[in-house]
Structure formats: C-alpha cells, structure tokens
C-alpha positions as CSV (number, residue, x, y, z in Angstrom):
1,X,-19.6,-19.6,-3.9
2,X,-18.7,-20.7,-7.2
3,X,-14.8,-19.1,-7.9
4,X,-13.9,-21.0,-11.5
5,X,-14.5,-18.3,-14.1
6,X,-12.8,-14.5,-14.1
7,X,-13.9,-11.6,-16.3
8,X,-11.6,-9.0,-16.1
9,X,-13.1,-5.2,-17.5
10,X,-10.2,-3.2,-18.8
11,X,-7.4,-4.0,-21.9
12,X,-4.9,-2.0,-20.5
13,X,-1.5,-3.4,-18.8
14,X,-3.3,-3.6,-15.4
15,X,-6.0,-5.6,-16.3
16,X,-3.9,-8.1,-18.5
17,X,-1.6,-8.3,-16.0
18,X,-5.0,-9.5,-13.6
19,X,-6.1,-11.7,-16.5
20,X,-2.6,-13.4,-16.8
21,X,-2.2,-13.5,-13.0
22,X,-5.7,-15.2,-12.7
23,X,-5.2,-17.7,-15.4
24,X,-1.8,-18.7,-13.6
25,X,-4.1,-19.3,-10.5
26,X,-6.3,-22.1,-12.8
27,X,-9.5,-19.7,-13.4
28,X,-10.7,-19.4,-17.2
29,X,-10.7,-16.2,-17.6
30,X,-12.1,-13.5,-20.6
31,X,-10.3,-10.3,-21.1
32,X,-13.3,-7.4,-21.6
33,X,-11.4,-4.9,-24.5
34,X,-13.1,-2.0,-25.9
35,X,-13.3,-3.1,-29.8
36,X,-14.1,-6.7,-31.9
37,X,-10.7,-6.0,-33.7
38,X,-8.6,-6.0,-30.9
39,X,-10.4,-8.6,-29.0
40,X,-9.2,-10.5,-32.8
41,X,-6.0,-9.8,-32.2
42,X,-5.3,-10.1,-29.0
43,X,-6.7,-14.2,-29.3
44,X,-4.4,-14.3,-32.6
45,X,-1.4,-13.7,-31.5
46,X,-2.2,-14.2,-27.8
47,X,0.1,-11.2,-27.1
48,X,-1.9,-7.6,-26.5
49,X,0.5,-5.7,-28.2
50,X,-0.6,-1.8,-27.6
51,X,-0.7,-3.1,-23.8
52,X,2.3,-5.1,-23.1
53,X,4.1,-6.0,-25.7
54,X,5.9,-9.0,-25.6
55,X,4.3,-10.7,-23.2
56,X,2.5,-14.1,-24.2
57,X,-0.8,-14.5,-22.7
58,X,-2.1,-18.2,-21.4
59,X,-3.9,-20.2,-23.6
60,X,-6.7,-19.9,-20.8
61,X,-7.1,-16.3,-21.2
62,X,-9.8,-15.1,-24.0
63,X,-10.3,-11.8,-25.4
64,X,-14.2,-10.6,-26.0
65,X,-15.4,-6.9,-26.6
66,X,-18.5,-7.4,-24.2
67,X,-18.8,-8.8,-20.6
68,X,-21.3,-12.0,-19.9
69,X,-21.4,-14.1,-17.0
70,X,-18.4,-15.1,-15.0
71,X,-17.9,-15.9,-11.3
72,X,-15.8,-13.0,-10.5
73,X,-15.4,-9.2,-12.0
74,X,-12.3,-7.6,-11.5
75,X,-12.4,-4.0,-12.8
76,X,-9.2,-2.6,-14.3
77,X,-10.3,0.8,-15.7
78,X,-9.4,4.3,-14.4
79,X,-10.3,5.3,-11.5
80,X,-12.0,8.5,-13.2
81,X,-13.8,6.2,-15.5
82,X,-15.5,3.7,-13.4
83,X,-19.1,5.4,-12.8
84,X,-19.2,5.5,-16.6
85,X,-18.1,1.7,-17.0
86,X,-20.6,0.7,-14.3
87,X,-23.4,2.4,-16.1
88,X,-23.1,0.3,-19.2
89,X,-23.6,-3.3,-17.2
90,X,-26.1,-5.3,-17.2
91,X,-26.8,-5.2,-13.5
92,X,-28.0,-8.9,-13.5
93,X,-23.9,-9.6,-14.6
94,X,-22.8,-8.6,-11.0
95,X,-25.4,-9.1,-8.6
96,X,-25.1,-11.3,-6.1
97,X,-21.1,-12.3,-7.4
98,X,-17.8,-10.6,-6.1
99,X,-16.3,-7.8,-8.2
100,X,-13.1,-6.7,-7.6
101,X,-11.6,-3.2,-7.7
102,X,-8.4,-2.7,-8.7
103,X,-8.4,1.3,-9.8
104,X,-6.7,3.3,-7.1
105,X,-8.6,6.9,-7.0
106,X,-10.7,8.4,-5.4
107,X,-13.6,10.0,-8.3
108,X,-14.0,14.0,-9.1
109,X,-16.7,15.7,-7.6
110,X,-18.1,13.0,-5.3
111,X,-14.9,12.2,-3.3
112,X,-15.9,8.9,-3.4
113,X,-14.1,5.9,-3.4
114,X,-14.3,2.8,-5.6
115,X,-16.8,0.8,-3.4
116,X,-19.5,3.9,-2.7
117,X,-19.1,4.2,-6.6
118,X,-19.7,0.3,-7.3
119,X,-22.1,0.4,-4.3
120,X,-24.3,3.6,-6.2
121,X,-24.3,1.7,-9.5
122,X,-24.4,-2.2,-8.7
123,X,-25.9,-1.9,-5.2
124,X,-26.6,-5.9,-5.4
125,X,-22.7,-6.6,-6.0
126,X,-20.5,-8.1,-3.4
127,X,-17.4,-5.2,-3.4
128,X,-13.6,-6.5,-2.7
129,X,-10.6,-4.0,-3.1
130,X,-7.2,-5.5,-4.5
131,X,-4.5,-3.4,-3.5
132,X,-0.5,-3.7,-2.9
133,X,2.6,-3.3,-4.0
134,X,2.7,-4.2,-7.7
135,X,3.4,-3.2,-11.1
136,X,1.6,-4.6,-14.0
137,X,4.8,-6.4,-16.2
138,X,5.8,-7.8,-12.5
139,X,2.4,-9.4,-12.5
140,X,2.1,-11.1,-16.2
141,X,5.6,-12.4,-16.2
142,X,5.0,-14.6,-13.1
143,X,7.8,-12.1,-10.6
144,X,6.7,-13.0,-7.2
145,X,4.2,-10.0,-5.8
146,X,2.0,-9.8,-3.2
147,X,-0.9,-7.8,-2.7
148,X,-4.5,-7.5,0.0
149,X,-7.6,-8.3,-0.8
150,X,-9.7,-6.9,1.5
151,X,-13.4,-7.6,1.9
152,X,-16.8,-7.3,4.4
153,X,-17.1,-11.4,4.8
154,X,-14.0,-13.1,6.1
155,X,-14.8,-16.1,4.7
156,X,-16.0,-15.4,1.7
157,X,-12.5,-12.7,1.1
158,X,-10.3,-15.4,2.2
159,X,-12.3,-17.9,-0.6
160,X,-11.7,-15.1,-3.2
161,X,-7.9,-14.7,-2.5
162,X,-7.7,-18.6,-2.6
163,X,-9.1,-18.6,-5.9
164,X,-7.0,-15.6,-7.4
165,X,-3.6,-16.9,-6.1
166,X,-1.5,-18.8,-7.9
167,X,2.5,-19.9,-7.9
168,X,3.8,-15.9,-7.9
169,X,0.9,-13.7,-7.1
170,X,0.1,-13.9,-3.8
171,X,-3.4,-12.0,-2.4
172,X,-3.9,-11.8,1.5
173,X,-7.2,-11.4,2.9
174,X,-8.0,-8.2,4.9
175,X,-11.2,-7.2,5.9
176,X,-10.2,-3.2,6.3
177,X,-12.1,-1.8,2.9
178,X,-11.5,1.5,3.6
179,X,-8.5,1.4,4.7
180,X,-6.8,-0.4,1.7
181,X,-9.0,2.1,-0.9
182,X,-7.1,5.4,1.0
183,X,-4.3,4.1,1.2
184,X,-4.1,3.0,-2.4
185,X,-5.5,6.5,-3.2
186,X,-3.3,8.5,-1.6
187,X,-0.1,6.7,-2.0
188,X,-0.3,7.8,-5.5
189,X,-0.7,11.4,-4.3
190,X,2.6,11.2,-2.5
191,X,4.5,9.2,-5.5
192,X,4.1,12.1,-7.2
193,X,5.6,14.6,-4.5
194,X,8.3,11.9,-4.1
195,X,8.7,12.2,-8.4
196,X,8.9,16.3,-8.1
197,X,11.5,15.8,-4.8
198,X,13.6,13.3,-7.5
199,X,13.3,16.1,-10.2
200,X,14.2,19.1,-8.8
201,X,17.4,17.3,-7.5
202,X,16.6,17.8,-4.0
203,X,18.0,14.7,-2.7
204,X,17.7,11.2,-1.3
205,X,17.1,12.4,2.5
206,X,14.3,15.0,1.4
207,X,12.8,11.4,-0.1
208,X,12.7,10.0,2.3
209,X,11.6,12.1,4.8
210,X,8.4,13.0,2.8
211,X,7.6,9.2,2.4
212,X,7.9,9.4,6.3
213,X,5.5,12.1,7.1
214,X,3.3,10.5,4.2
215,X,2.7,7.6,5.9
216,X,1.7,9.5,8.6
217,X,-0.8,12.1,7.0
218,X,-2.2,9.1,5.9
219,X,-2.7,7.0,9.0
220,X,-4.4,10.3,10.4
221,X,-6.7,10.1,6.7
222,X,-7.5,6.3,7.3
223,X,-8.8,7.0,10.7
224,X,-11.0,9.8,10.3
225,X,-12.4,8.1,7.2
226,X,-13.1,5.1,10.1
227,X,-10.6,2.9,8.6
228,X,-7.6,1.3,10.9
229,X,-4.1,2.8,11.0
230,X,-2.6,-0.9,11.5
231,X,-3.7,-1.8,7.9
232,X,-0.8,0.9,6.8
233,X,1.6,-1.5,8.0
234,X,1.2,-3.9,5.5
235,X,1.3,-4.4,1.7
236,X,-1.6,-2.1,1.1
237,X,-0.1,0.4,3.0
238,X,3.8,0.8,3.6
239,X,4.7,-2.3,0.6
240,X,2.5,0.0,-2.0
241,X,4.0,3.5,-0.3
242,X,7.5,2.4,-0.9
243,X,7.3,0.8,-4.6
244,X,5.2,3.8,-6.1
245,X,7.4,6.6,-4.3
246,X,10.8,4.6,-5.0
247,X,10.2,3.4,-8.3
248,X,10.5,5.1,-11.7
249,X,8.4,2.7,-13.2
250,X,5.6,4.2,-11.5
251,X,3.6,6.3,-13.3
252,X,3.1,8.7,-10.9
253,X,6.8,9.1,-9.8
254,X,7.6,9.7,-13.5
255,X,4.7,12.5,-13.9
256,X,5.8,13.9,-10.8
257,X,10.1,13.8,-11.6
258,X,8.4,16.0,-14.4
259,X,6.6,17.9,-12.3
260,X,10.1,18.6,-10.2
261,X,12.0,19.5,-13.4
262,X,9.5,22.7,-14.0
263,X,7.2,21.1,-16.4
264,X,3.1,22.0,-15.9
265,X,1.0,19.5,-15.7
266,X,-1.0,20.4,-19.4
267,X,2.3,20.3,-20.9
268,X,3.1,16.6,-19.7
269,X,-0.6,15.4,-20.6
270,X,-0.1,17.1,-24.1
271,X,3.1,15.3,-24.6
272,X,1.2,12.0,-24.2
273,X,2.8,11.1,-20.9
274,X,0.6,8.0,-19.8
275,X,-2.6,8.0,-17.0
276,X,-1.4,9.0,-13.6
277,X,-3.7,8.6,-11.5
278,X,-2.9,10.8,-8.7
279,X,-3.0,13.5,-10.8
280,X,-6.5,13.3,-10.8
281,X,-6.9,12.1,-7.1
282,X,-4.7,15.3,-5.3
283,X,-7.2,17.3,-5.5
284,X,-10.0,15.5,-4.6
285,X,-8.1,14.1,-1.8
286,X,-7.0,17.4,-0.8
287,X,-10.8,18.4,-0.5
288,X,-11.6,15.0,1.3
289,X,-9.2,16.2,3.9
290,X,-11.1,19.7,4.5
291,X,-14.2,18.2,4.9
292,X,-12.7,15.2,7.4
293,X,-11.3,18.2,9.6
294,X,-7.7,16.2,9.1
295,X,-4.3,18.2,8.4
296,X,-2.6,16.8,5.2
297,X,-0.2,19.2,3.8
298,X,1.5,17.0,1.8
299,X,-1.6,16.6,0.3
300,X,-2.0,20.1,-0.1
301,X,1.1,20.6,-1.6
302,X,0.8,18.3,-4.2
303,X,-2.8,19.7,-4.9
304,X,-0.7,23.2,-5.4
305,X,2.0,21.8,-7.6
306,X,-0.5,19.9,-9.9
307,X,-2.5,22.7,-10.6
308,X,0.4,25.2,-11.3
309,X,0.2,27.5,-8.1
310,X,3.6,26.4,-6.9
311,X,6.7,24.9,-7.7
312,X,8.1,22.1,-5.6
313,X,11.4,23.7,-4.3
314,X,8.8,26.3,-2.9
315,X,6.5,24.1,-1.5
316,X,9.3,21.7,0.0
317,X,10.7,25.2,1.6
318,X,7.4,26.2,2.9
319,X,7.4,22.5,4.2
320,X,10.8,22.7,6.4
321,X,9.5,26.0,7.8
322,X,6.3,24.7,9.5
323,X,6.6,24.8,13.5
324,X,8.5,22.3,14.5
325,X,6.6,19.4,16.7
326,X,7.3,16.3,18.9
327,X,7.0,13.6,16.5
328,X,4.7,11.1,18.6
C-alpha cells in the first residue's frame, strides 16, 4: 500500500494541525480549504491565519480548494458535517485507499458513528479512526502527543500509523474501531459536565469523581456497542478522558464552565463561542443509550443541562442522591 501522499479535508485548527503533523512525518501533503482565496493565502504566507495564527506551516504542506488523488484521506470536519462532505466526493478519490477519521461525534438522527457514515457514503473506502489525547496547537508546534489509530487490518493499521508518525506525534495501532469512536464520542459529553462542575464552583473532588463514574458509563457504552472495555485504558480512552475534562483549552470544558455559570446553551452559540462538539453528541448519545438498554446518567444529565431542562447544581444533587451501590 502506497503511504507517500496525505490529503487532509478540513481548514480548520484540527486538520492543519493533521497536515503539519503529517508533513513532519515526510508525507507531501495538500490541505482541502473551502475557498481559492484562502487556499492563496494560506500557500503565501504559509501561515493559516483565521485557523492558527502564528504558526508556520512546512514547506511540504500545500493548500488547494478541491480534493484529487492522494494515498491517504484524513477527514477533519465536524462531526455533524461529514455525511454532507462525503456526498460531494468523487467516490473513485477514496475507494480502495485508507481514510482517516478524525471528527469525534456521533451524527443527529442516525446515531451513527463516523465509520457507518463513511461506510453509507464511500462503501469501497478502507475506514481508520484517529483518536487520543490531543489538542490541535499541541500537534502543529511539534509538542510530543500521542494518539490510536485504530483499524480492521493489523497490518495494514500498523503501516498507516508508521507512515503518519513522525519525531513528536506518535499514533499507536489498535484494532478496536468501535471502541476508540465511543470513547472519543462520549468523552466530549462528559468534558462538558466536567466544564459545568468547574463553573458552578462545585469543586475539585465533585471533578473528579464524575470523571470516575464517566469512565465507567462508558466502559458499560463500549461493550454493549460490542466494543472492548480494555481499549478505555489507553490514549483513546482514559489519555483523551483526562485532557478534555481537565483542560480549559478544550472546547467542550469551556462551553460547559459556561454551562455551570447559568448560561443556556443558545446564548453561548449566539455569542460565537466556537464548535463543541459534545453539544451536539449528548443527545444523541443519550438516545444511543436507550436503545442499547445501558444506564448512562451522566449522559443524561448532560442531555438535560444542554437543552435547558436543568441546571447543573440540580442535576449534580439528583446525582449524589441516587441509591448508593457496591462499586465493583
């Protein structure tokens, strides 16, 4: 399998990041934007300035406003917005070639994840899920991160990893799909409880605690979805739990420290607070879970706080009230 070109679909910090990241690793890589003018000024100034500004891209990274043929697709695009970008493709552009899915979500409506949306759209496409602990300016400035890349063919995951790696971004092979696309689903869900915990002022212990029984709602989430629990102890699962529920550069903690502080969600969006993607994914995850028979109600929780039908000191209350139970 030939592994020397990279197109990466998706301007935003993410998927810069991903084309920075795979031009460290030695790939020629294109950078898919939406317009010809910013493709222009991206290769200008070799900075994507409305992305992350500042940061000097590699001379082997090229901006174009369409996708044509590379070795490997990465996505880097909403979660939401996949189906829609998948429907503008040229099937011939990713059959038969890896494409890598880097969105963690899980999509309105369908409760699908990324892969059953990929394998709907581009059935002939050979689906890998990137996943981890990681946060986009980490990535393009070379900080040492590490991250799974989890895919159906050992050989051919651990070839892909190989040829994405370089001196500070580190992907390990896995071969759990399903696991890694729930866990990097829900994590997301639970940064932004941890964000509304931070918010209301309700302390370092409630924190932690609720990253605690996170971790367990969403071993019990993997399983039923026929995924394997021991995948959650790795960077997929516990290194990605405890950046995006720790971290105020997370996205989601920051929507959800908003959250905590009494804010609805329509008034955050309409302050142009940026894409958080578990606000989207709670509820979908939330229905996911009554369908799979599973008790999540951290999950449910969140679902209630997002759409306005509780506050979080409420919920968190409601939460210390519940019967109490062995804990193994």
């Amino acid at each position: 399998m030939r592994l020397e070109t990279v197109a990466v679909i998706g301007g935003g910090a993410w998927g810069t990041a991903l084309a920075q990241a795979a031009a460290m690793a030695g790939r020629q890589v294109t950078l898919v934007v939406r317009t010809q003018e910013q493709a222009e000024a991206i290769n200008a100034t070799r900075i994507n300035a409305a992305a992350l500004p500042g940061q000097a891209l590699l001379p082997n990274v090229r901006a174009v406003p369409a996708l044509d043929a590379a070795d490997i697709v990465i996505l880097a695009v909403p979660a939401q917005s996949t189906r829609t970008l998948l429907s503008g493709l040229e099937p011939a552009l990713l059959a038969d070639r890896p494409v890598v899915l880097s969105a963690k979500g899980l999509e309105t409506g369908t409760l699908a994840r990324q892969s059953e949306v990929l394998a709907d759209m581009a059935p002939d496409a050979m689906p890998f899920v990137l996943s981890g602990p990681s946060f986009a300016v980490d990535v393009a400035s070379g900080r040492p991160t590490a991250v799974t890349l989890a895919g159906d063919d050992a050989s051919d995951t651990s070839d892909l990893a190989a040829a994405l790696a370089g001196p500070s971004f580190r992907p390990y092979a896995a071969d759990d799909r399903i696991g890694v696309e729930i866990a990097g689903a829900l994590k997301n869900v639970y940064a932004l409880a941890c964000g509304a915990v931070e918010g209301a002022d309700l302390g370092a212990s409630a924190r932690a605690a609720l990253i605690a029984r996170g971790y367990a709602e969403m071993a019990r989430m993997v399983t039923a979805m026929g995924g394997s629990a021991h995948t959650l102890t790795g960077l997929a699962g516990l290194g990605d739990l405890t950046l995006t529920c720790t971290s105020v550069q997370s996205r989601n903690y920051q929507f959800g420290m908003a959250l905590g502080a009494g804010r609805s969600t329509a008034d955050i969006l309409a302050s142009g607070a940026k894409l958080a993607e578990g606000v989207a994914t709670a509820p979908v995850a939330a229905a996911l879970a009554r369908s799979l028979g599973v008790e999540a109600p951290l999950i449910d929780a969140v679902d209630a706080v997002v759409a306005g039908k509780a506050n979080i000191a409420t919920i968190v209350a409601g939460l210390m009230s519940r019967p109490l139970k062995r804990e193994a």
